[in-house]
Structures are given as C-alpha cells and as structure tokens.
C-alpha positions in Angstrom: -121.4 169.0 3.7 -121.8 171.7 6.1 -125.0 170.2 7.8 -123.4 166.8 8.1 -120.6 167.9 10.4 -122.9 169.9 12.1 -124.9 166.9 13.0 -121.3 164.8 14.1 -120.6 167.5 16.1 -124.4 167.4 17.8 -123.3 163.8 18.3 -120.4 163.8 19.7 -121.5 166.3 22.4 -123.8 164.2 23.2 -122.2 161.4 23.6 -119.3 163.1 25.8 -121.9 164.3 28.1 -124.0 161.0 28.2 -120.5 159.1 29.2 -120.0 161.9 32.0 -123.5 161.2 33.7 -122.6 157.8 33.8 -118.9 158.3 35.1 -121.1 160.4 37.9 -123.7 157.7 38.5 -120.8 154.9 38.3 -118.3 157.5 41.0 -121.7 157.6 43.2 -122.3 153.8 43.5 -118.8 153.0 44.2 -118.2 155.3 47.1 -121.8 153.9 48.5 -120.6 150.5 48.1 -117.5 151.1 49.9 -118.7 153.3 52.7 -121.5 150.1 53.6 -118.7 147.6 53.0 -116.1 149.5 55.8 -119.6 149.8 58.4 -120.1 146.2 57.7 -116.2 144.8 58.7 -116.8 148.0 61.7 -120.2 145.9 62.5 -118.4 142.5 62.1 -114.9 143.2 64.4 -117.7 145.1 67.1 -119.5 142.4 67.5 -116.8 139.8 67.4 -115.1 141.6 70.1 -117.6 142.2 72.4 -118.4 138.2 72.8 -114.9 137.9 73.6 -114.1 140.1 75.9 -115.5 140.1 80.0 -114.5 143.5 80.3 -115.3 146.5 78.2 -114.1 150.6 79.5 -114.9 153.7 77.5 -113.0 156.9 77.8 -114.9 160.2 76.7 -112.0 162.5 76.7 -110.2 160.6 74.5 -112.9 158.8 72.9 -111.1 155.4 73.7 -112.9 151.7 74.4 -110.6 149.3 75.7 -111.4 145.4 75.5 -109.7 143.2 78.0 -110.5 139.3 78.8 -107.5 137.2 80.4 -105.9 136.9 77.0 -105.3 140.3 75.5 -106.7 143.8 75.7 -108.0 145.5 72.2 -108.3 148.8 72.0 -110.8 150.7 70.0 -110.2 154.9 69.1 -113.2 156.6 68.0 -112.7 159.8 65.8 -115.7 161.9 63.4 -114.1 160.2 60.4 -112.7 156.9 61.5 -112.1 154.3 63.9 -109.1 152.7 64.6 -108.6 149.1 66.4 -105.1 148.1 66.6 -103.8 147.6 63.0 -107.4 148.1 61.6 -108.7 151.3 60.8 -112.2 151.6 59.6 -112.9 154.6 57.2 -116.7 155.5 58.2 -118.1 159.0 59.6 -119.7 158.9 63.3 -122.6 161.0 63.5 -123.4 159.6 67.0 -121.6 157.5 69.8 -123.5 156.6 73.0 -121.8 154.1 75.9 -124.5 152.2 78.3 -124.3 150.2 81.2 -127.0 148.5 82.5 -129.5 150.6 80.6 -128.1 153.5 81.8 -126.1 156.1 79.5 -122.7 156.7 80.4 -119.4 159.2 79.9 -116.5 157.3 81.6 -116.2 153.4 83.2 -117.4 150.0 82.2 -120.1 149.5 79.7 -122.1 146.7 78.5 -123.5 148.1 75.2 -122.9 150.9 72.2 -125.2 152.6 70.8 -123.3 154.4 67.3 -124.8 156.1 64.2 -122.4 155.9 61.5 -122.9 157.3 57.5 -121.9 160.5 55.2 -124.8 160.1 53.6 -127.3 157.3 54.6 -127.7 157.0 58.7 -126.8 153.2 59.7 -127.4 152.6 63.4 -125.1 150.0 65.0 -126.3 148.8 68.2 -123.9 146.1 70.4 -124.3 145.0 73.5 -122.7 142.1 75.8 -124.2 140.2 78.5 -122.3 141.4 81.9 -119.8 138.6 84.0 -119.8 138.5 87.4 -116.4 140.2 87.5 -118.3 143.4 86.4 -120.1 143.6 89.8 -117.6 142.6 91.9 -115.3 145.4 91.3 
C-alpha cells in the first residue's frame, strides 16, 4: 500500500511540473506573437503614412515626427518602450531610430526616410522611406 502511494505521489509531481514547462513554453509564445503582431500594425500605419503625407519633420529633443499633407498633420512620439500616433499607441521596444534625408543622416528638419530597429528580444529592422515633392526643395 505504501509503495503505491509512493508511486501517485511520483506522478503527480510529475505531472505538476510537466504542466508548468508548458504554461512556460505557452507564456513564451504568446508574448512573441504579440510583440511581432504590434511591429507589424507599427510597420503597416509607417508605411501608410508616409505615402500620404508630402511633408515629413523629425524632432530629436523630443523624439517627435510630424506628418503633414494639405489634409491633416499626424504626429508620431517615439519613446524606448512605445510609440504613440495620435490615439494609437504601439507597445514595441526601440533599440535604434535613425532620420535621413536625401541619403544623409539627420538630428532635426525634414526627412525622407527612417531607419528603426525595434524588438525585446529578436531585432526587426524597419526601414521607410518616401519619394521627396517638389515642395521639399523649394522651401
């Protein structure tokens, strides 16, 4: 009798801590899918934006990029653990953020591309760019 509840015992332990490792893996998997799922709308709104826009400004004090075609002006706020665009804030951790214009890398003024490396844990590199108007080198 003895030996048999030893055994359950055995058991159950082992079940409890095969059921952990998978509450691990399954905790792991989610937070992966959600973190590529918040770089993909980031990717999406980016790109949708700068196709829209003529006119795009970036800020390095306050780590602002303002958007602005004859319509409306979007504003984008770039912090280490989020972005935030109006009503939309995007939950993803920016390694890297680099502003160009005209292949050049710059801290304040217009740009024409952005160069970001986003990710806790796996490095995504999101690259958009935008093909400059005329009103860009006229001012």
């Amino acid at each position: 009798m003895l030996v048999v509840l030893l055994i359950t015992a055995l058991v159950v332990g082992m079940a409890y801590s095969v059921l952990r490792l998978v509450q691990v893996q399954m905790s792991g998997i989610a937070s992966n899918y959600t973190e590529a799922a918040e770089i993909r709308r980031l990717k999406q709104s980016l790109w949708a934006d700068y196709h829209s826009h003529d006119r795009i400004w970036y800020e390095s004090g306050t780590k602002e990029m303002i958007m602005a075609n004859e319509l409306q002006r979007i504003r984008y706020h770039f912090m280490e653990q989020m972005v935030v665009k109006a009503q939309d804030t995007f939950k993803v951790h920016i390694r890297e953020l680099t502003p160009y214009f005209e292949t050049e890398s710059v801290t304040n003024g217009e740009i024409d591309a952005l160069d970001v490396y986003l990710g806790r844990h796996d490095v995504v590199r999101l690259f958009v760019y935008k093909e400059n108007a005329a009103t860009s080198y006229i001012d």
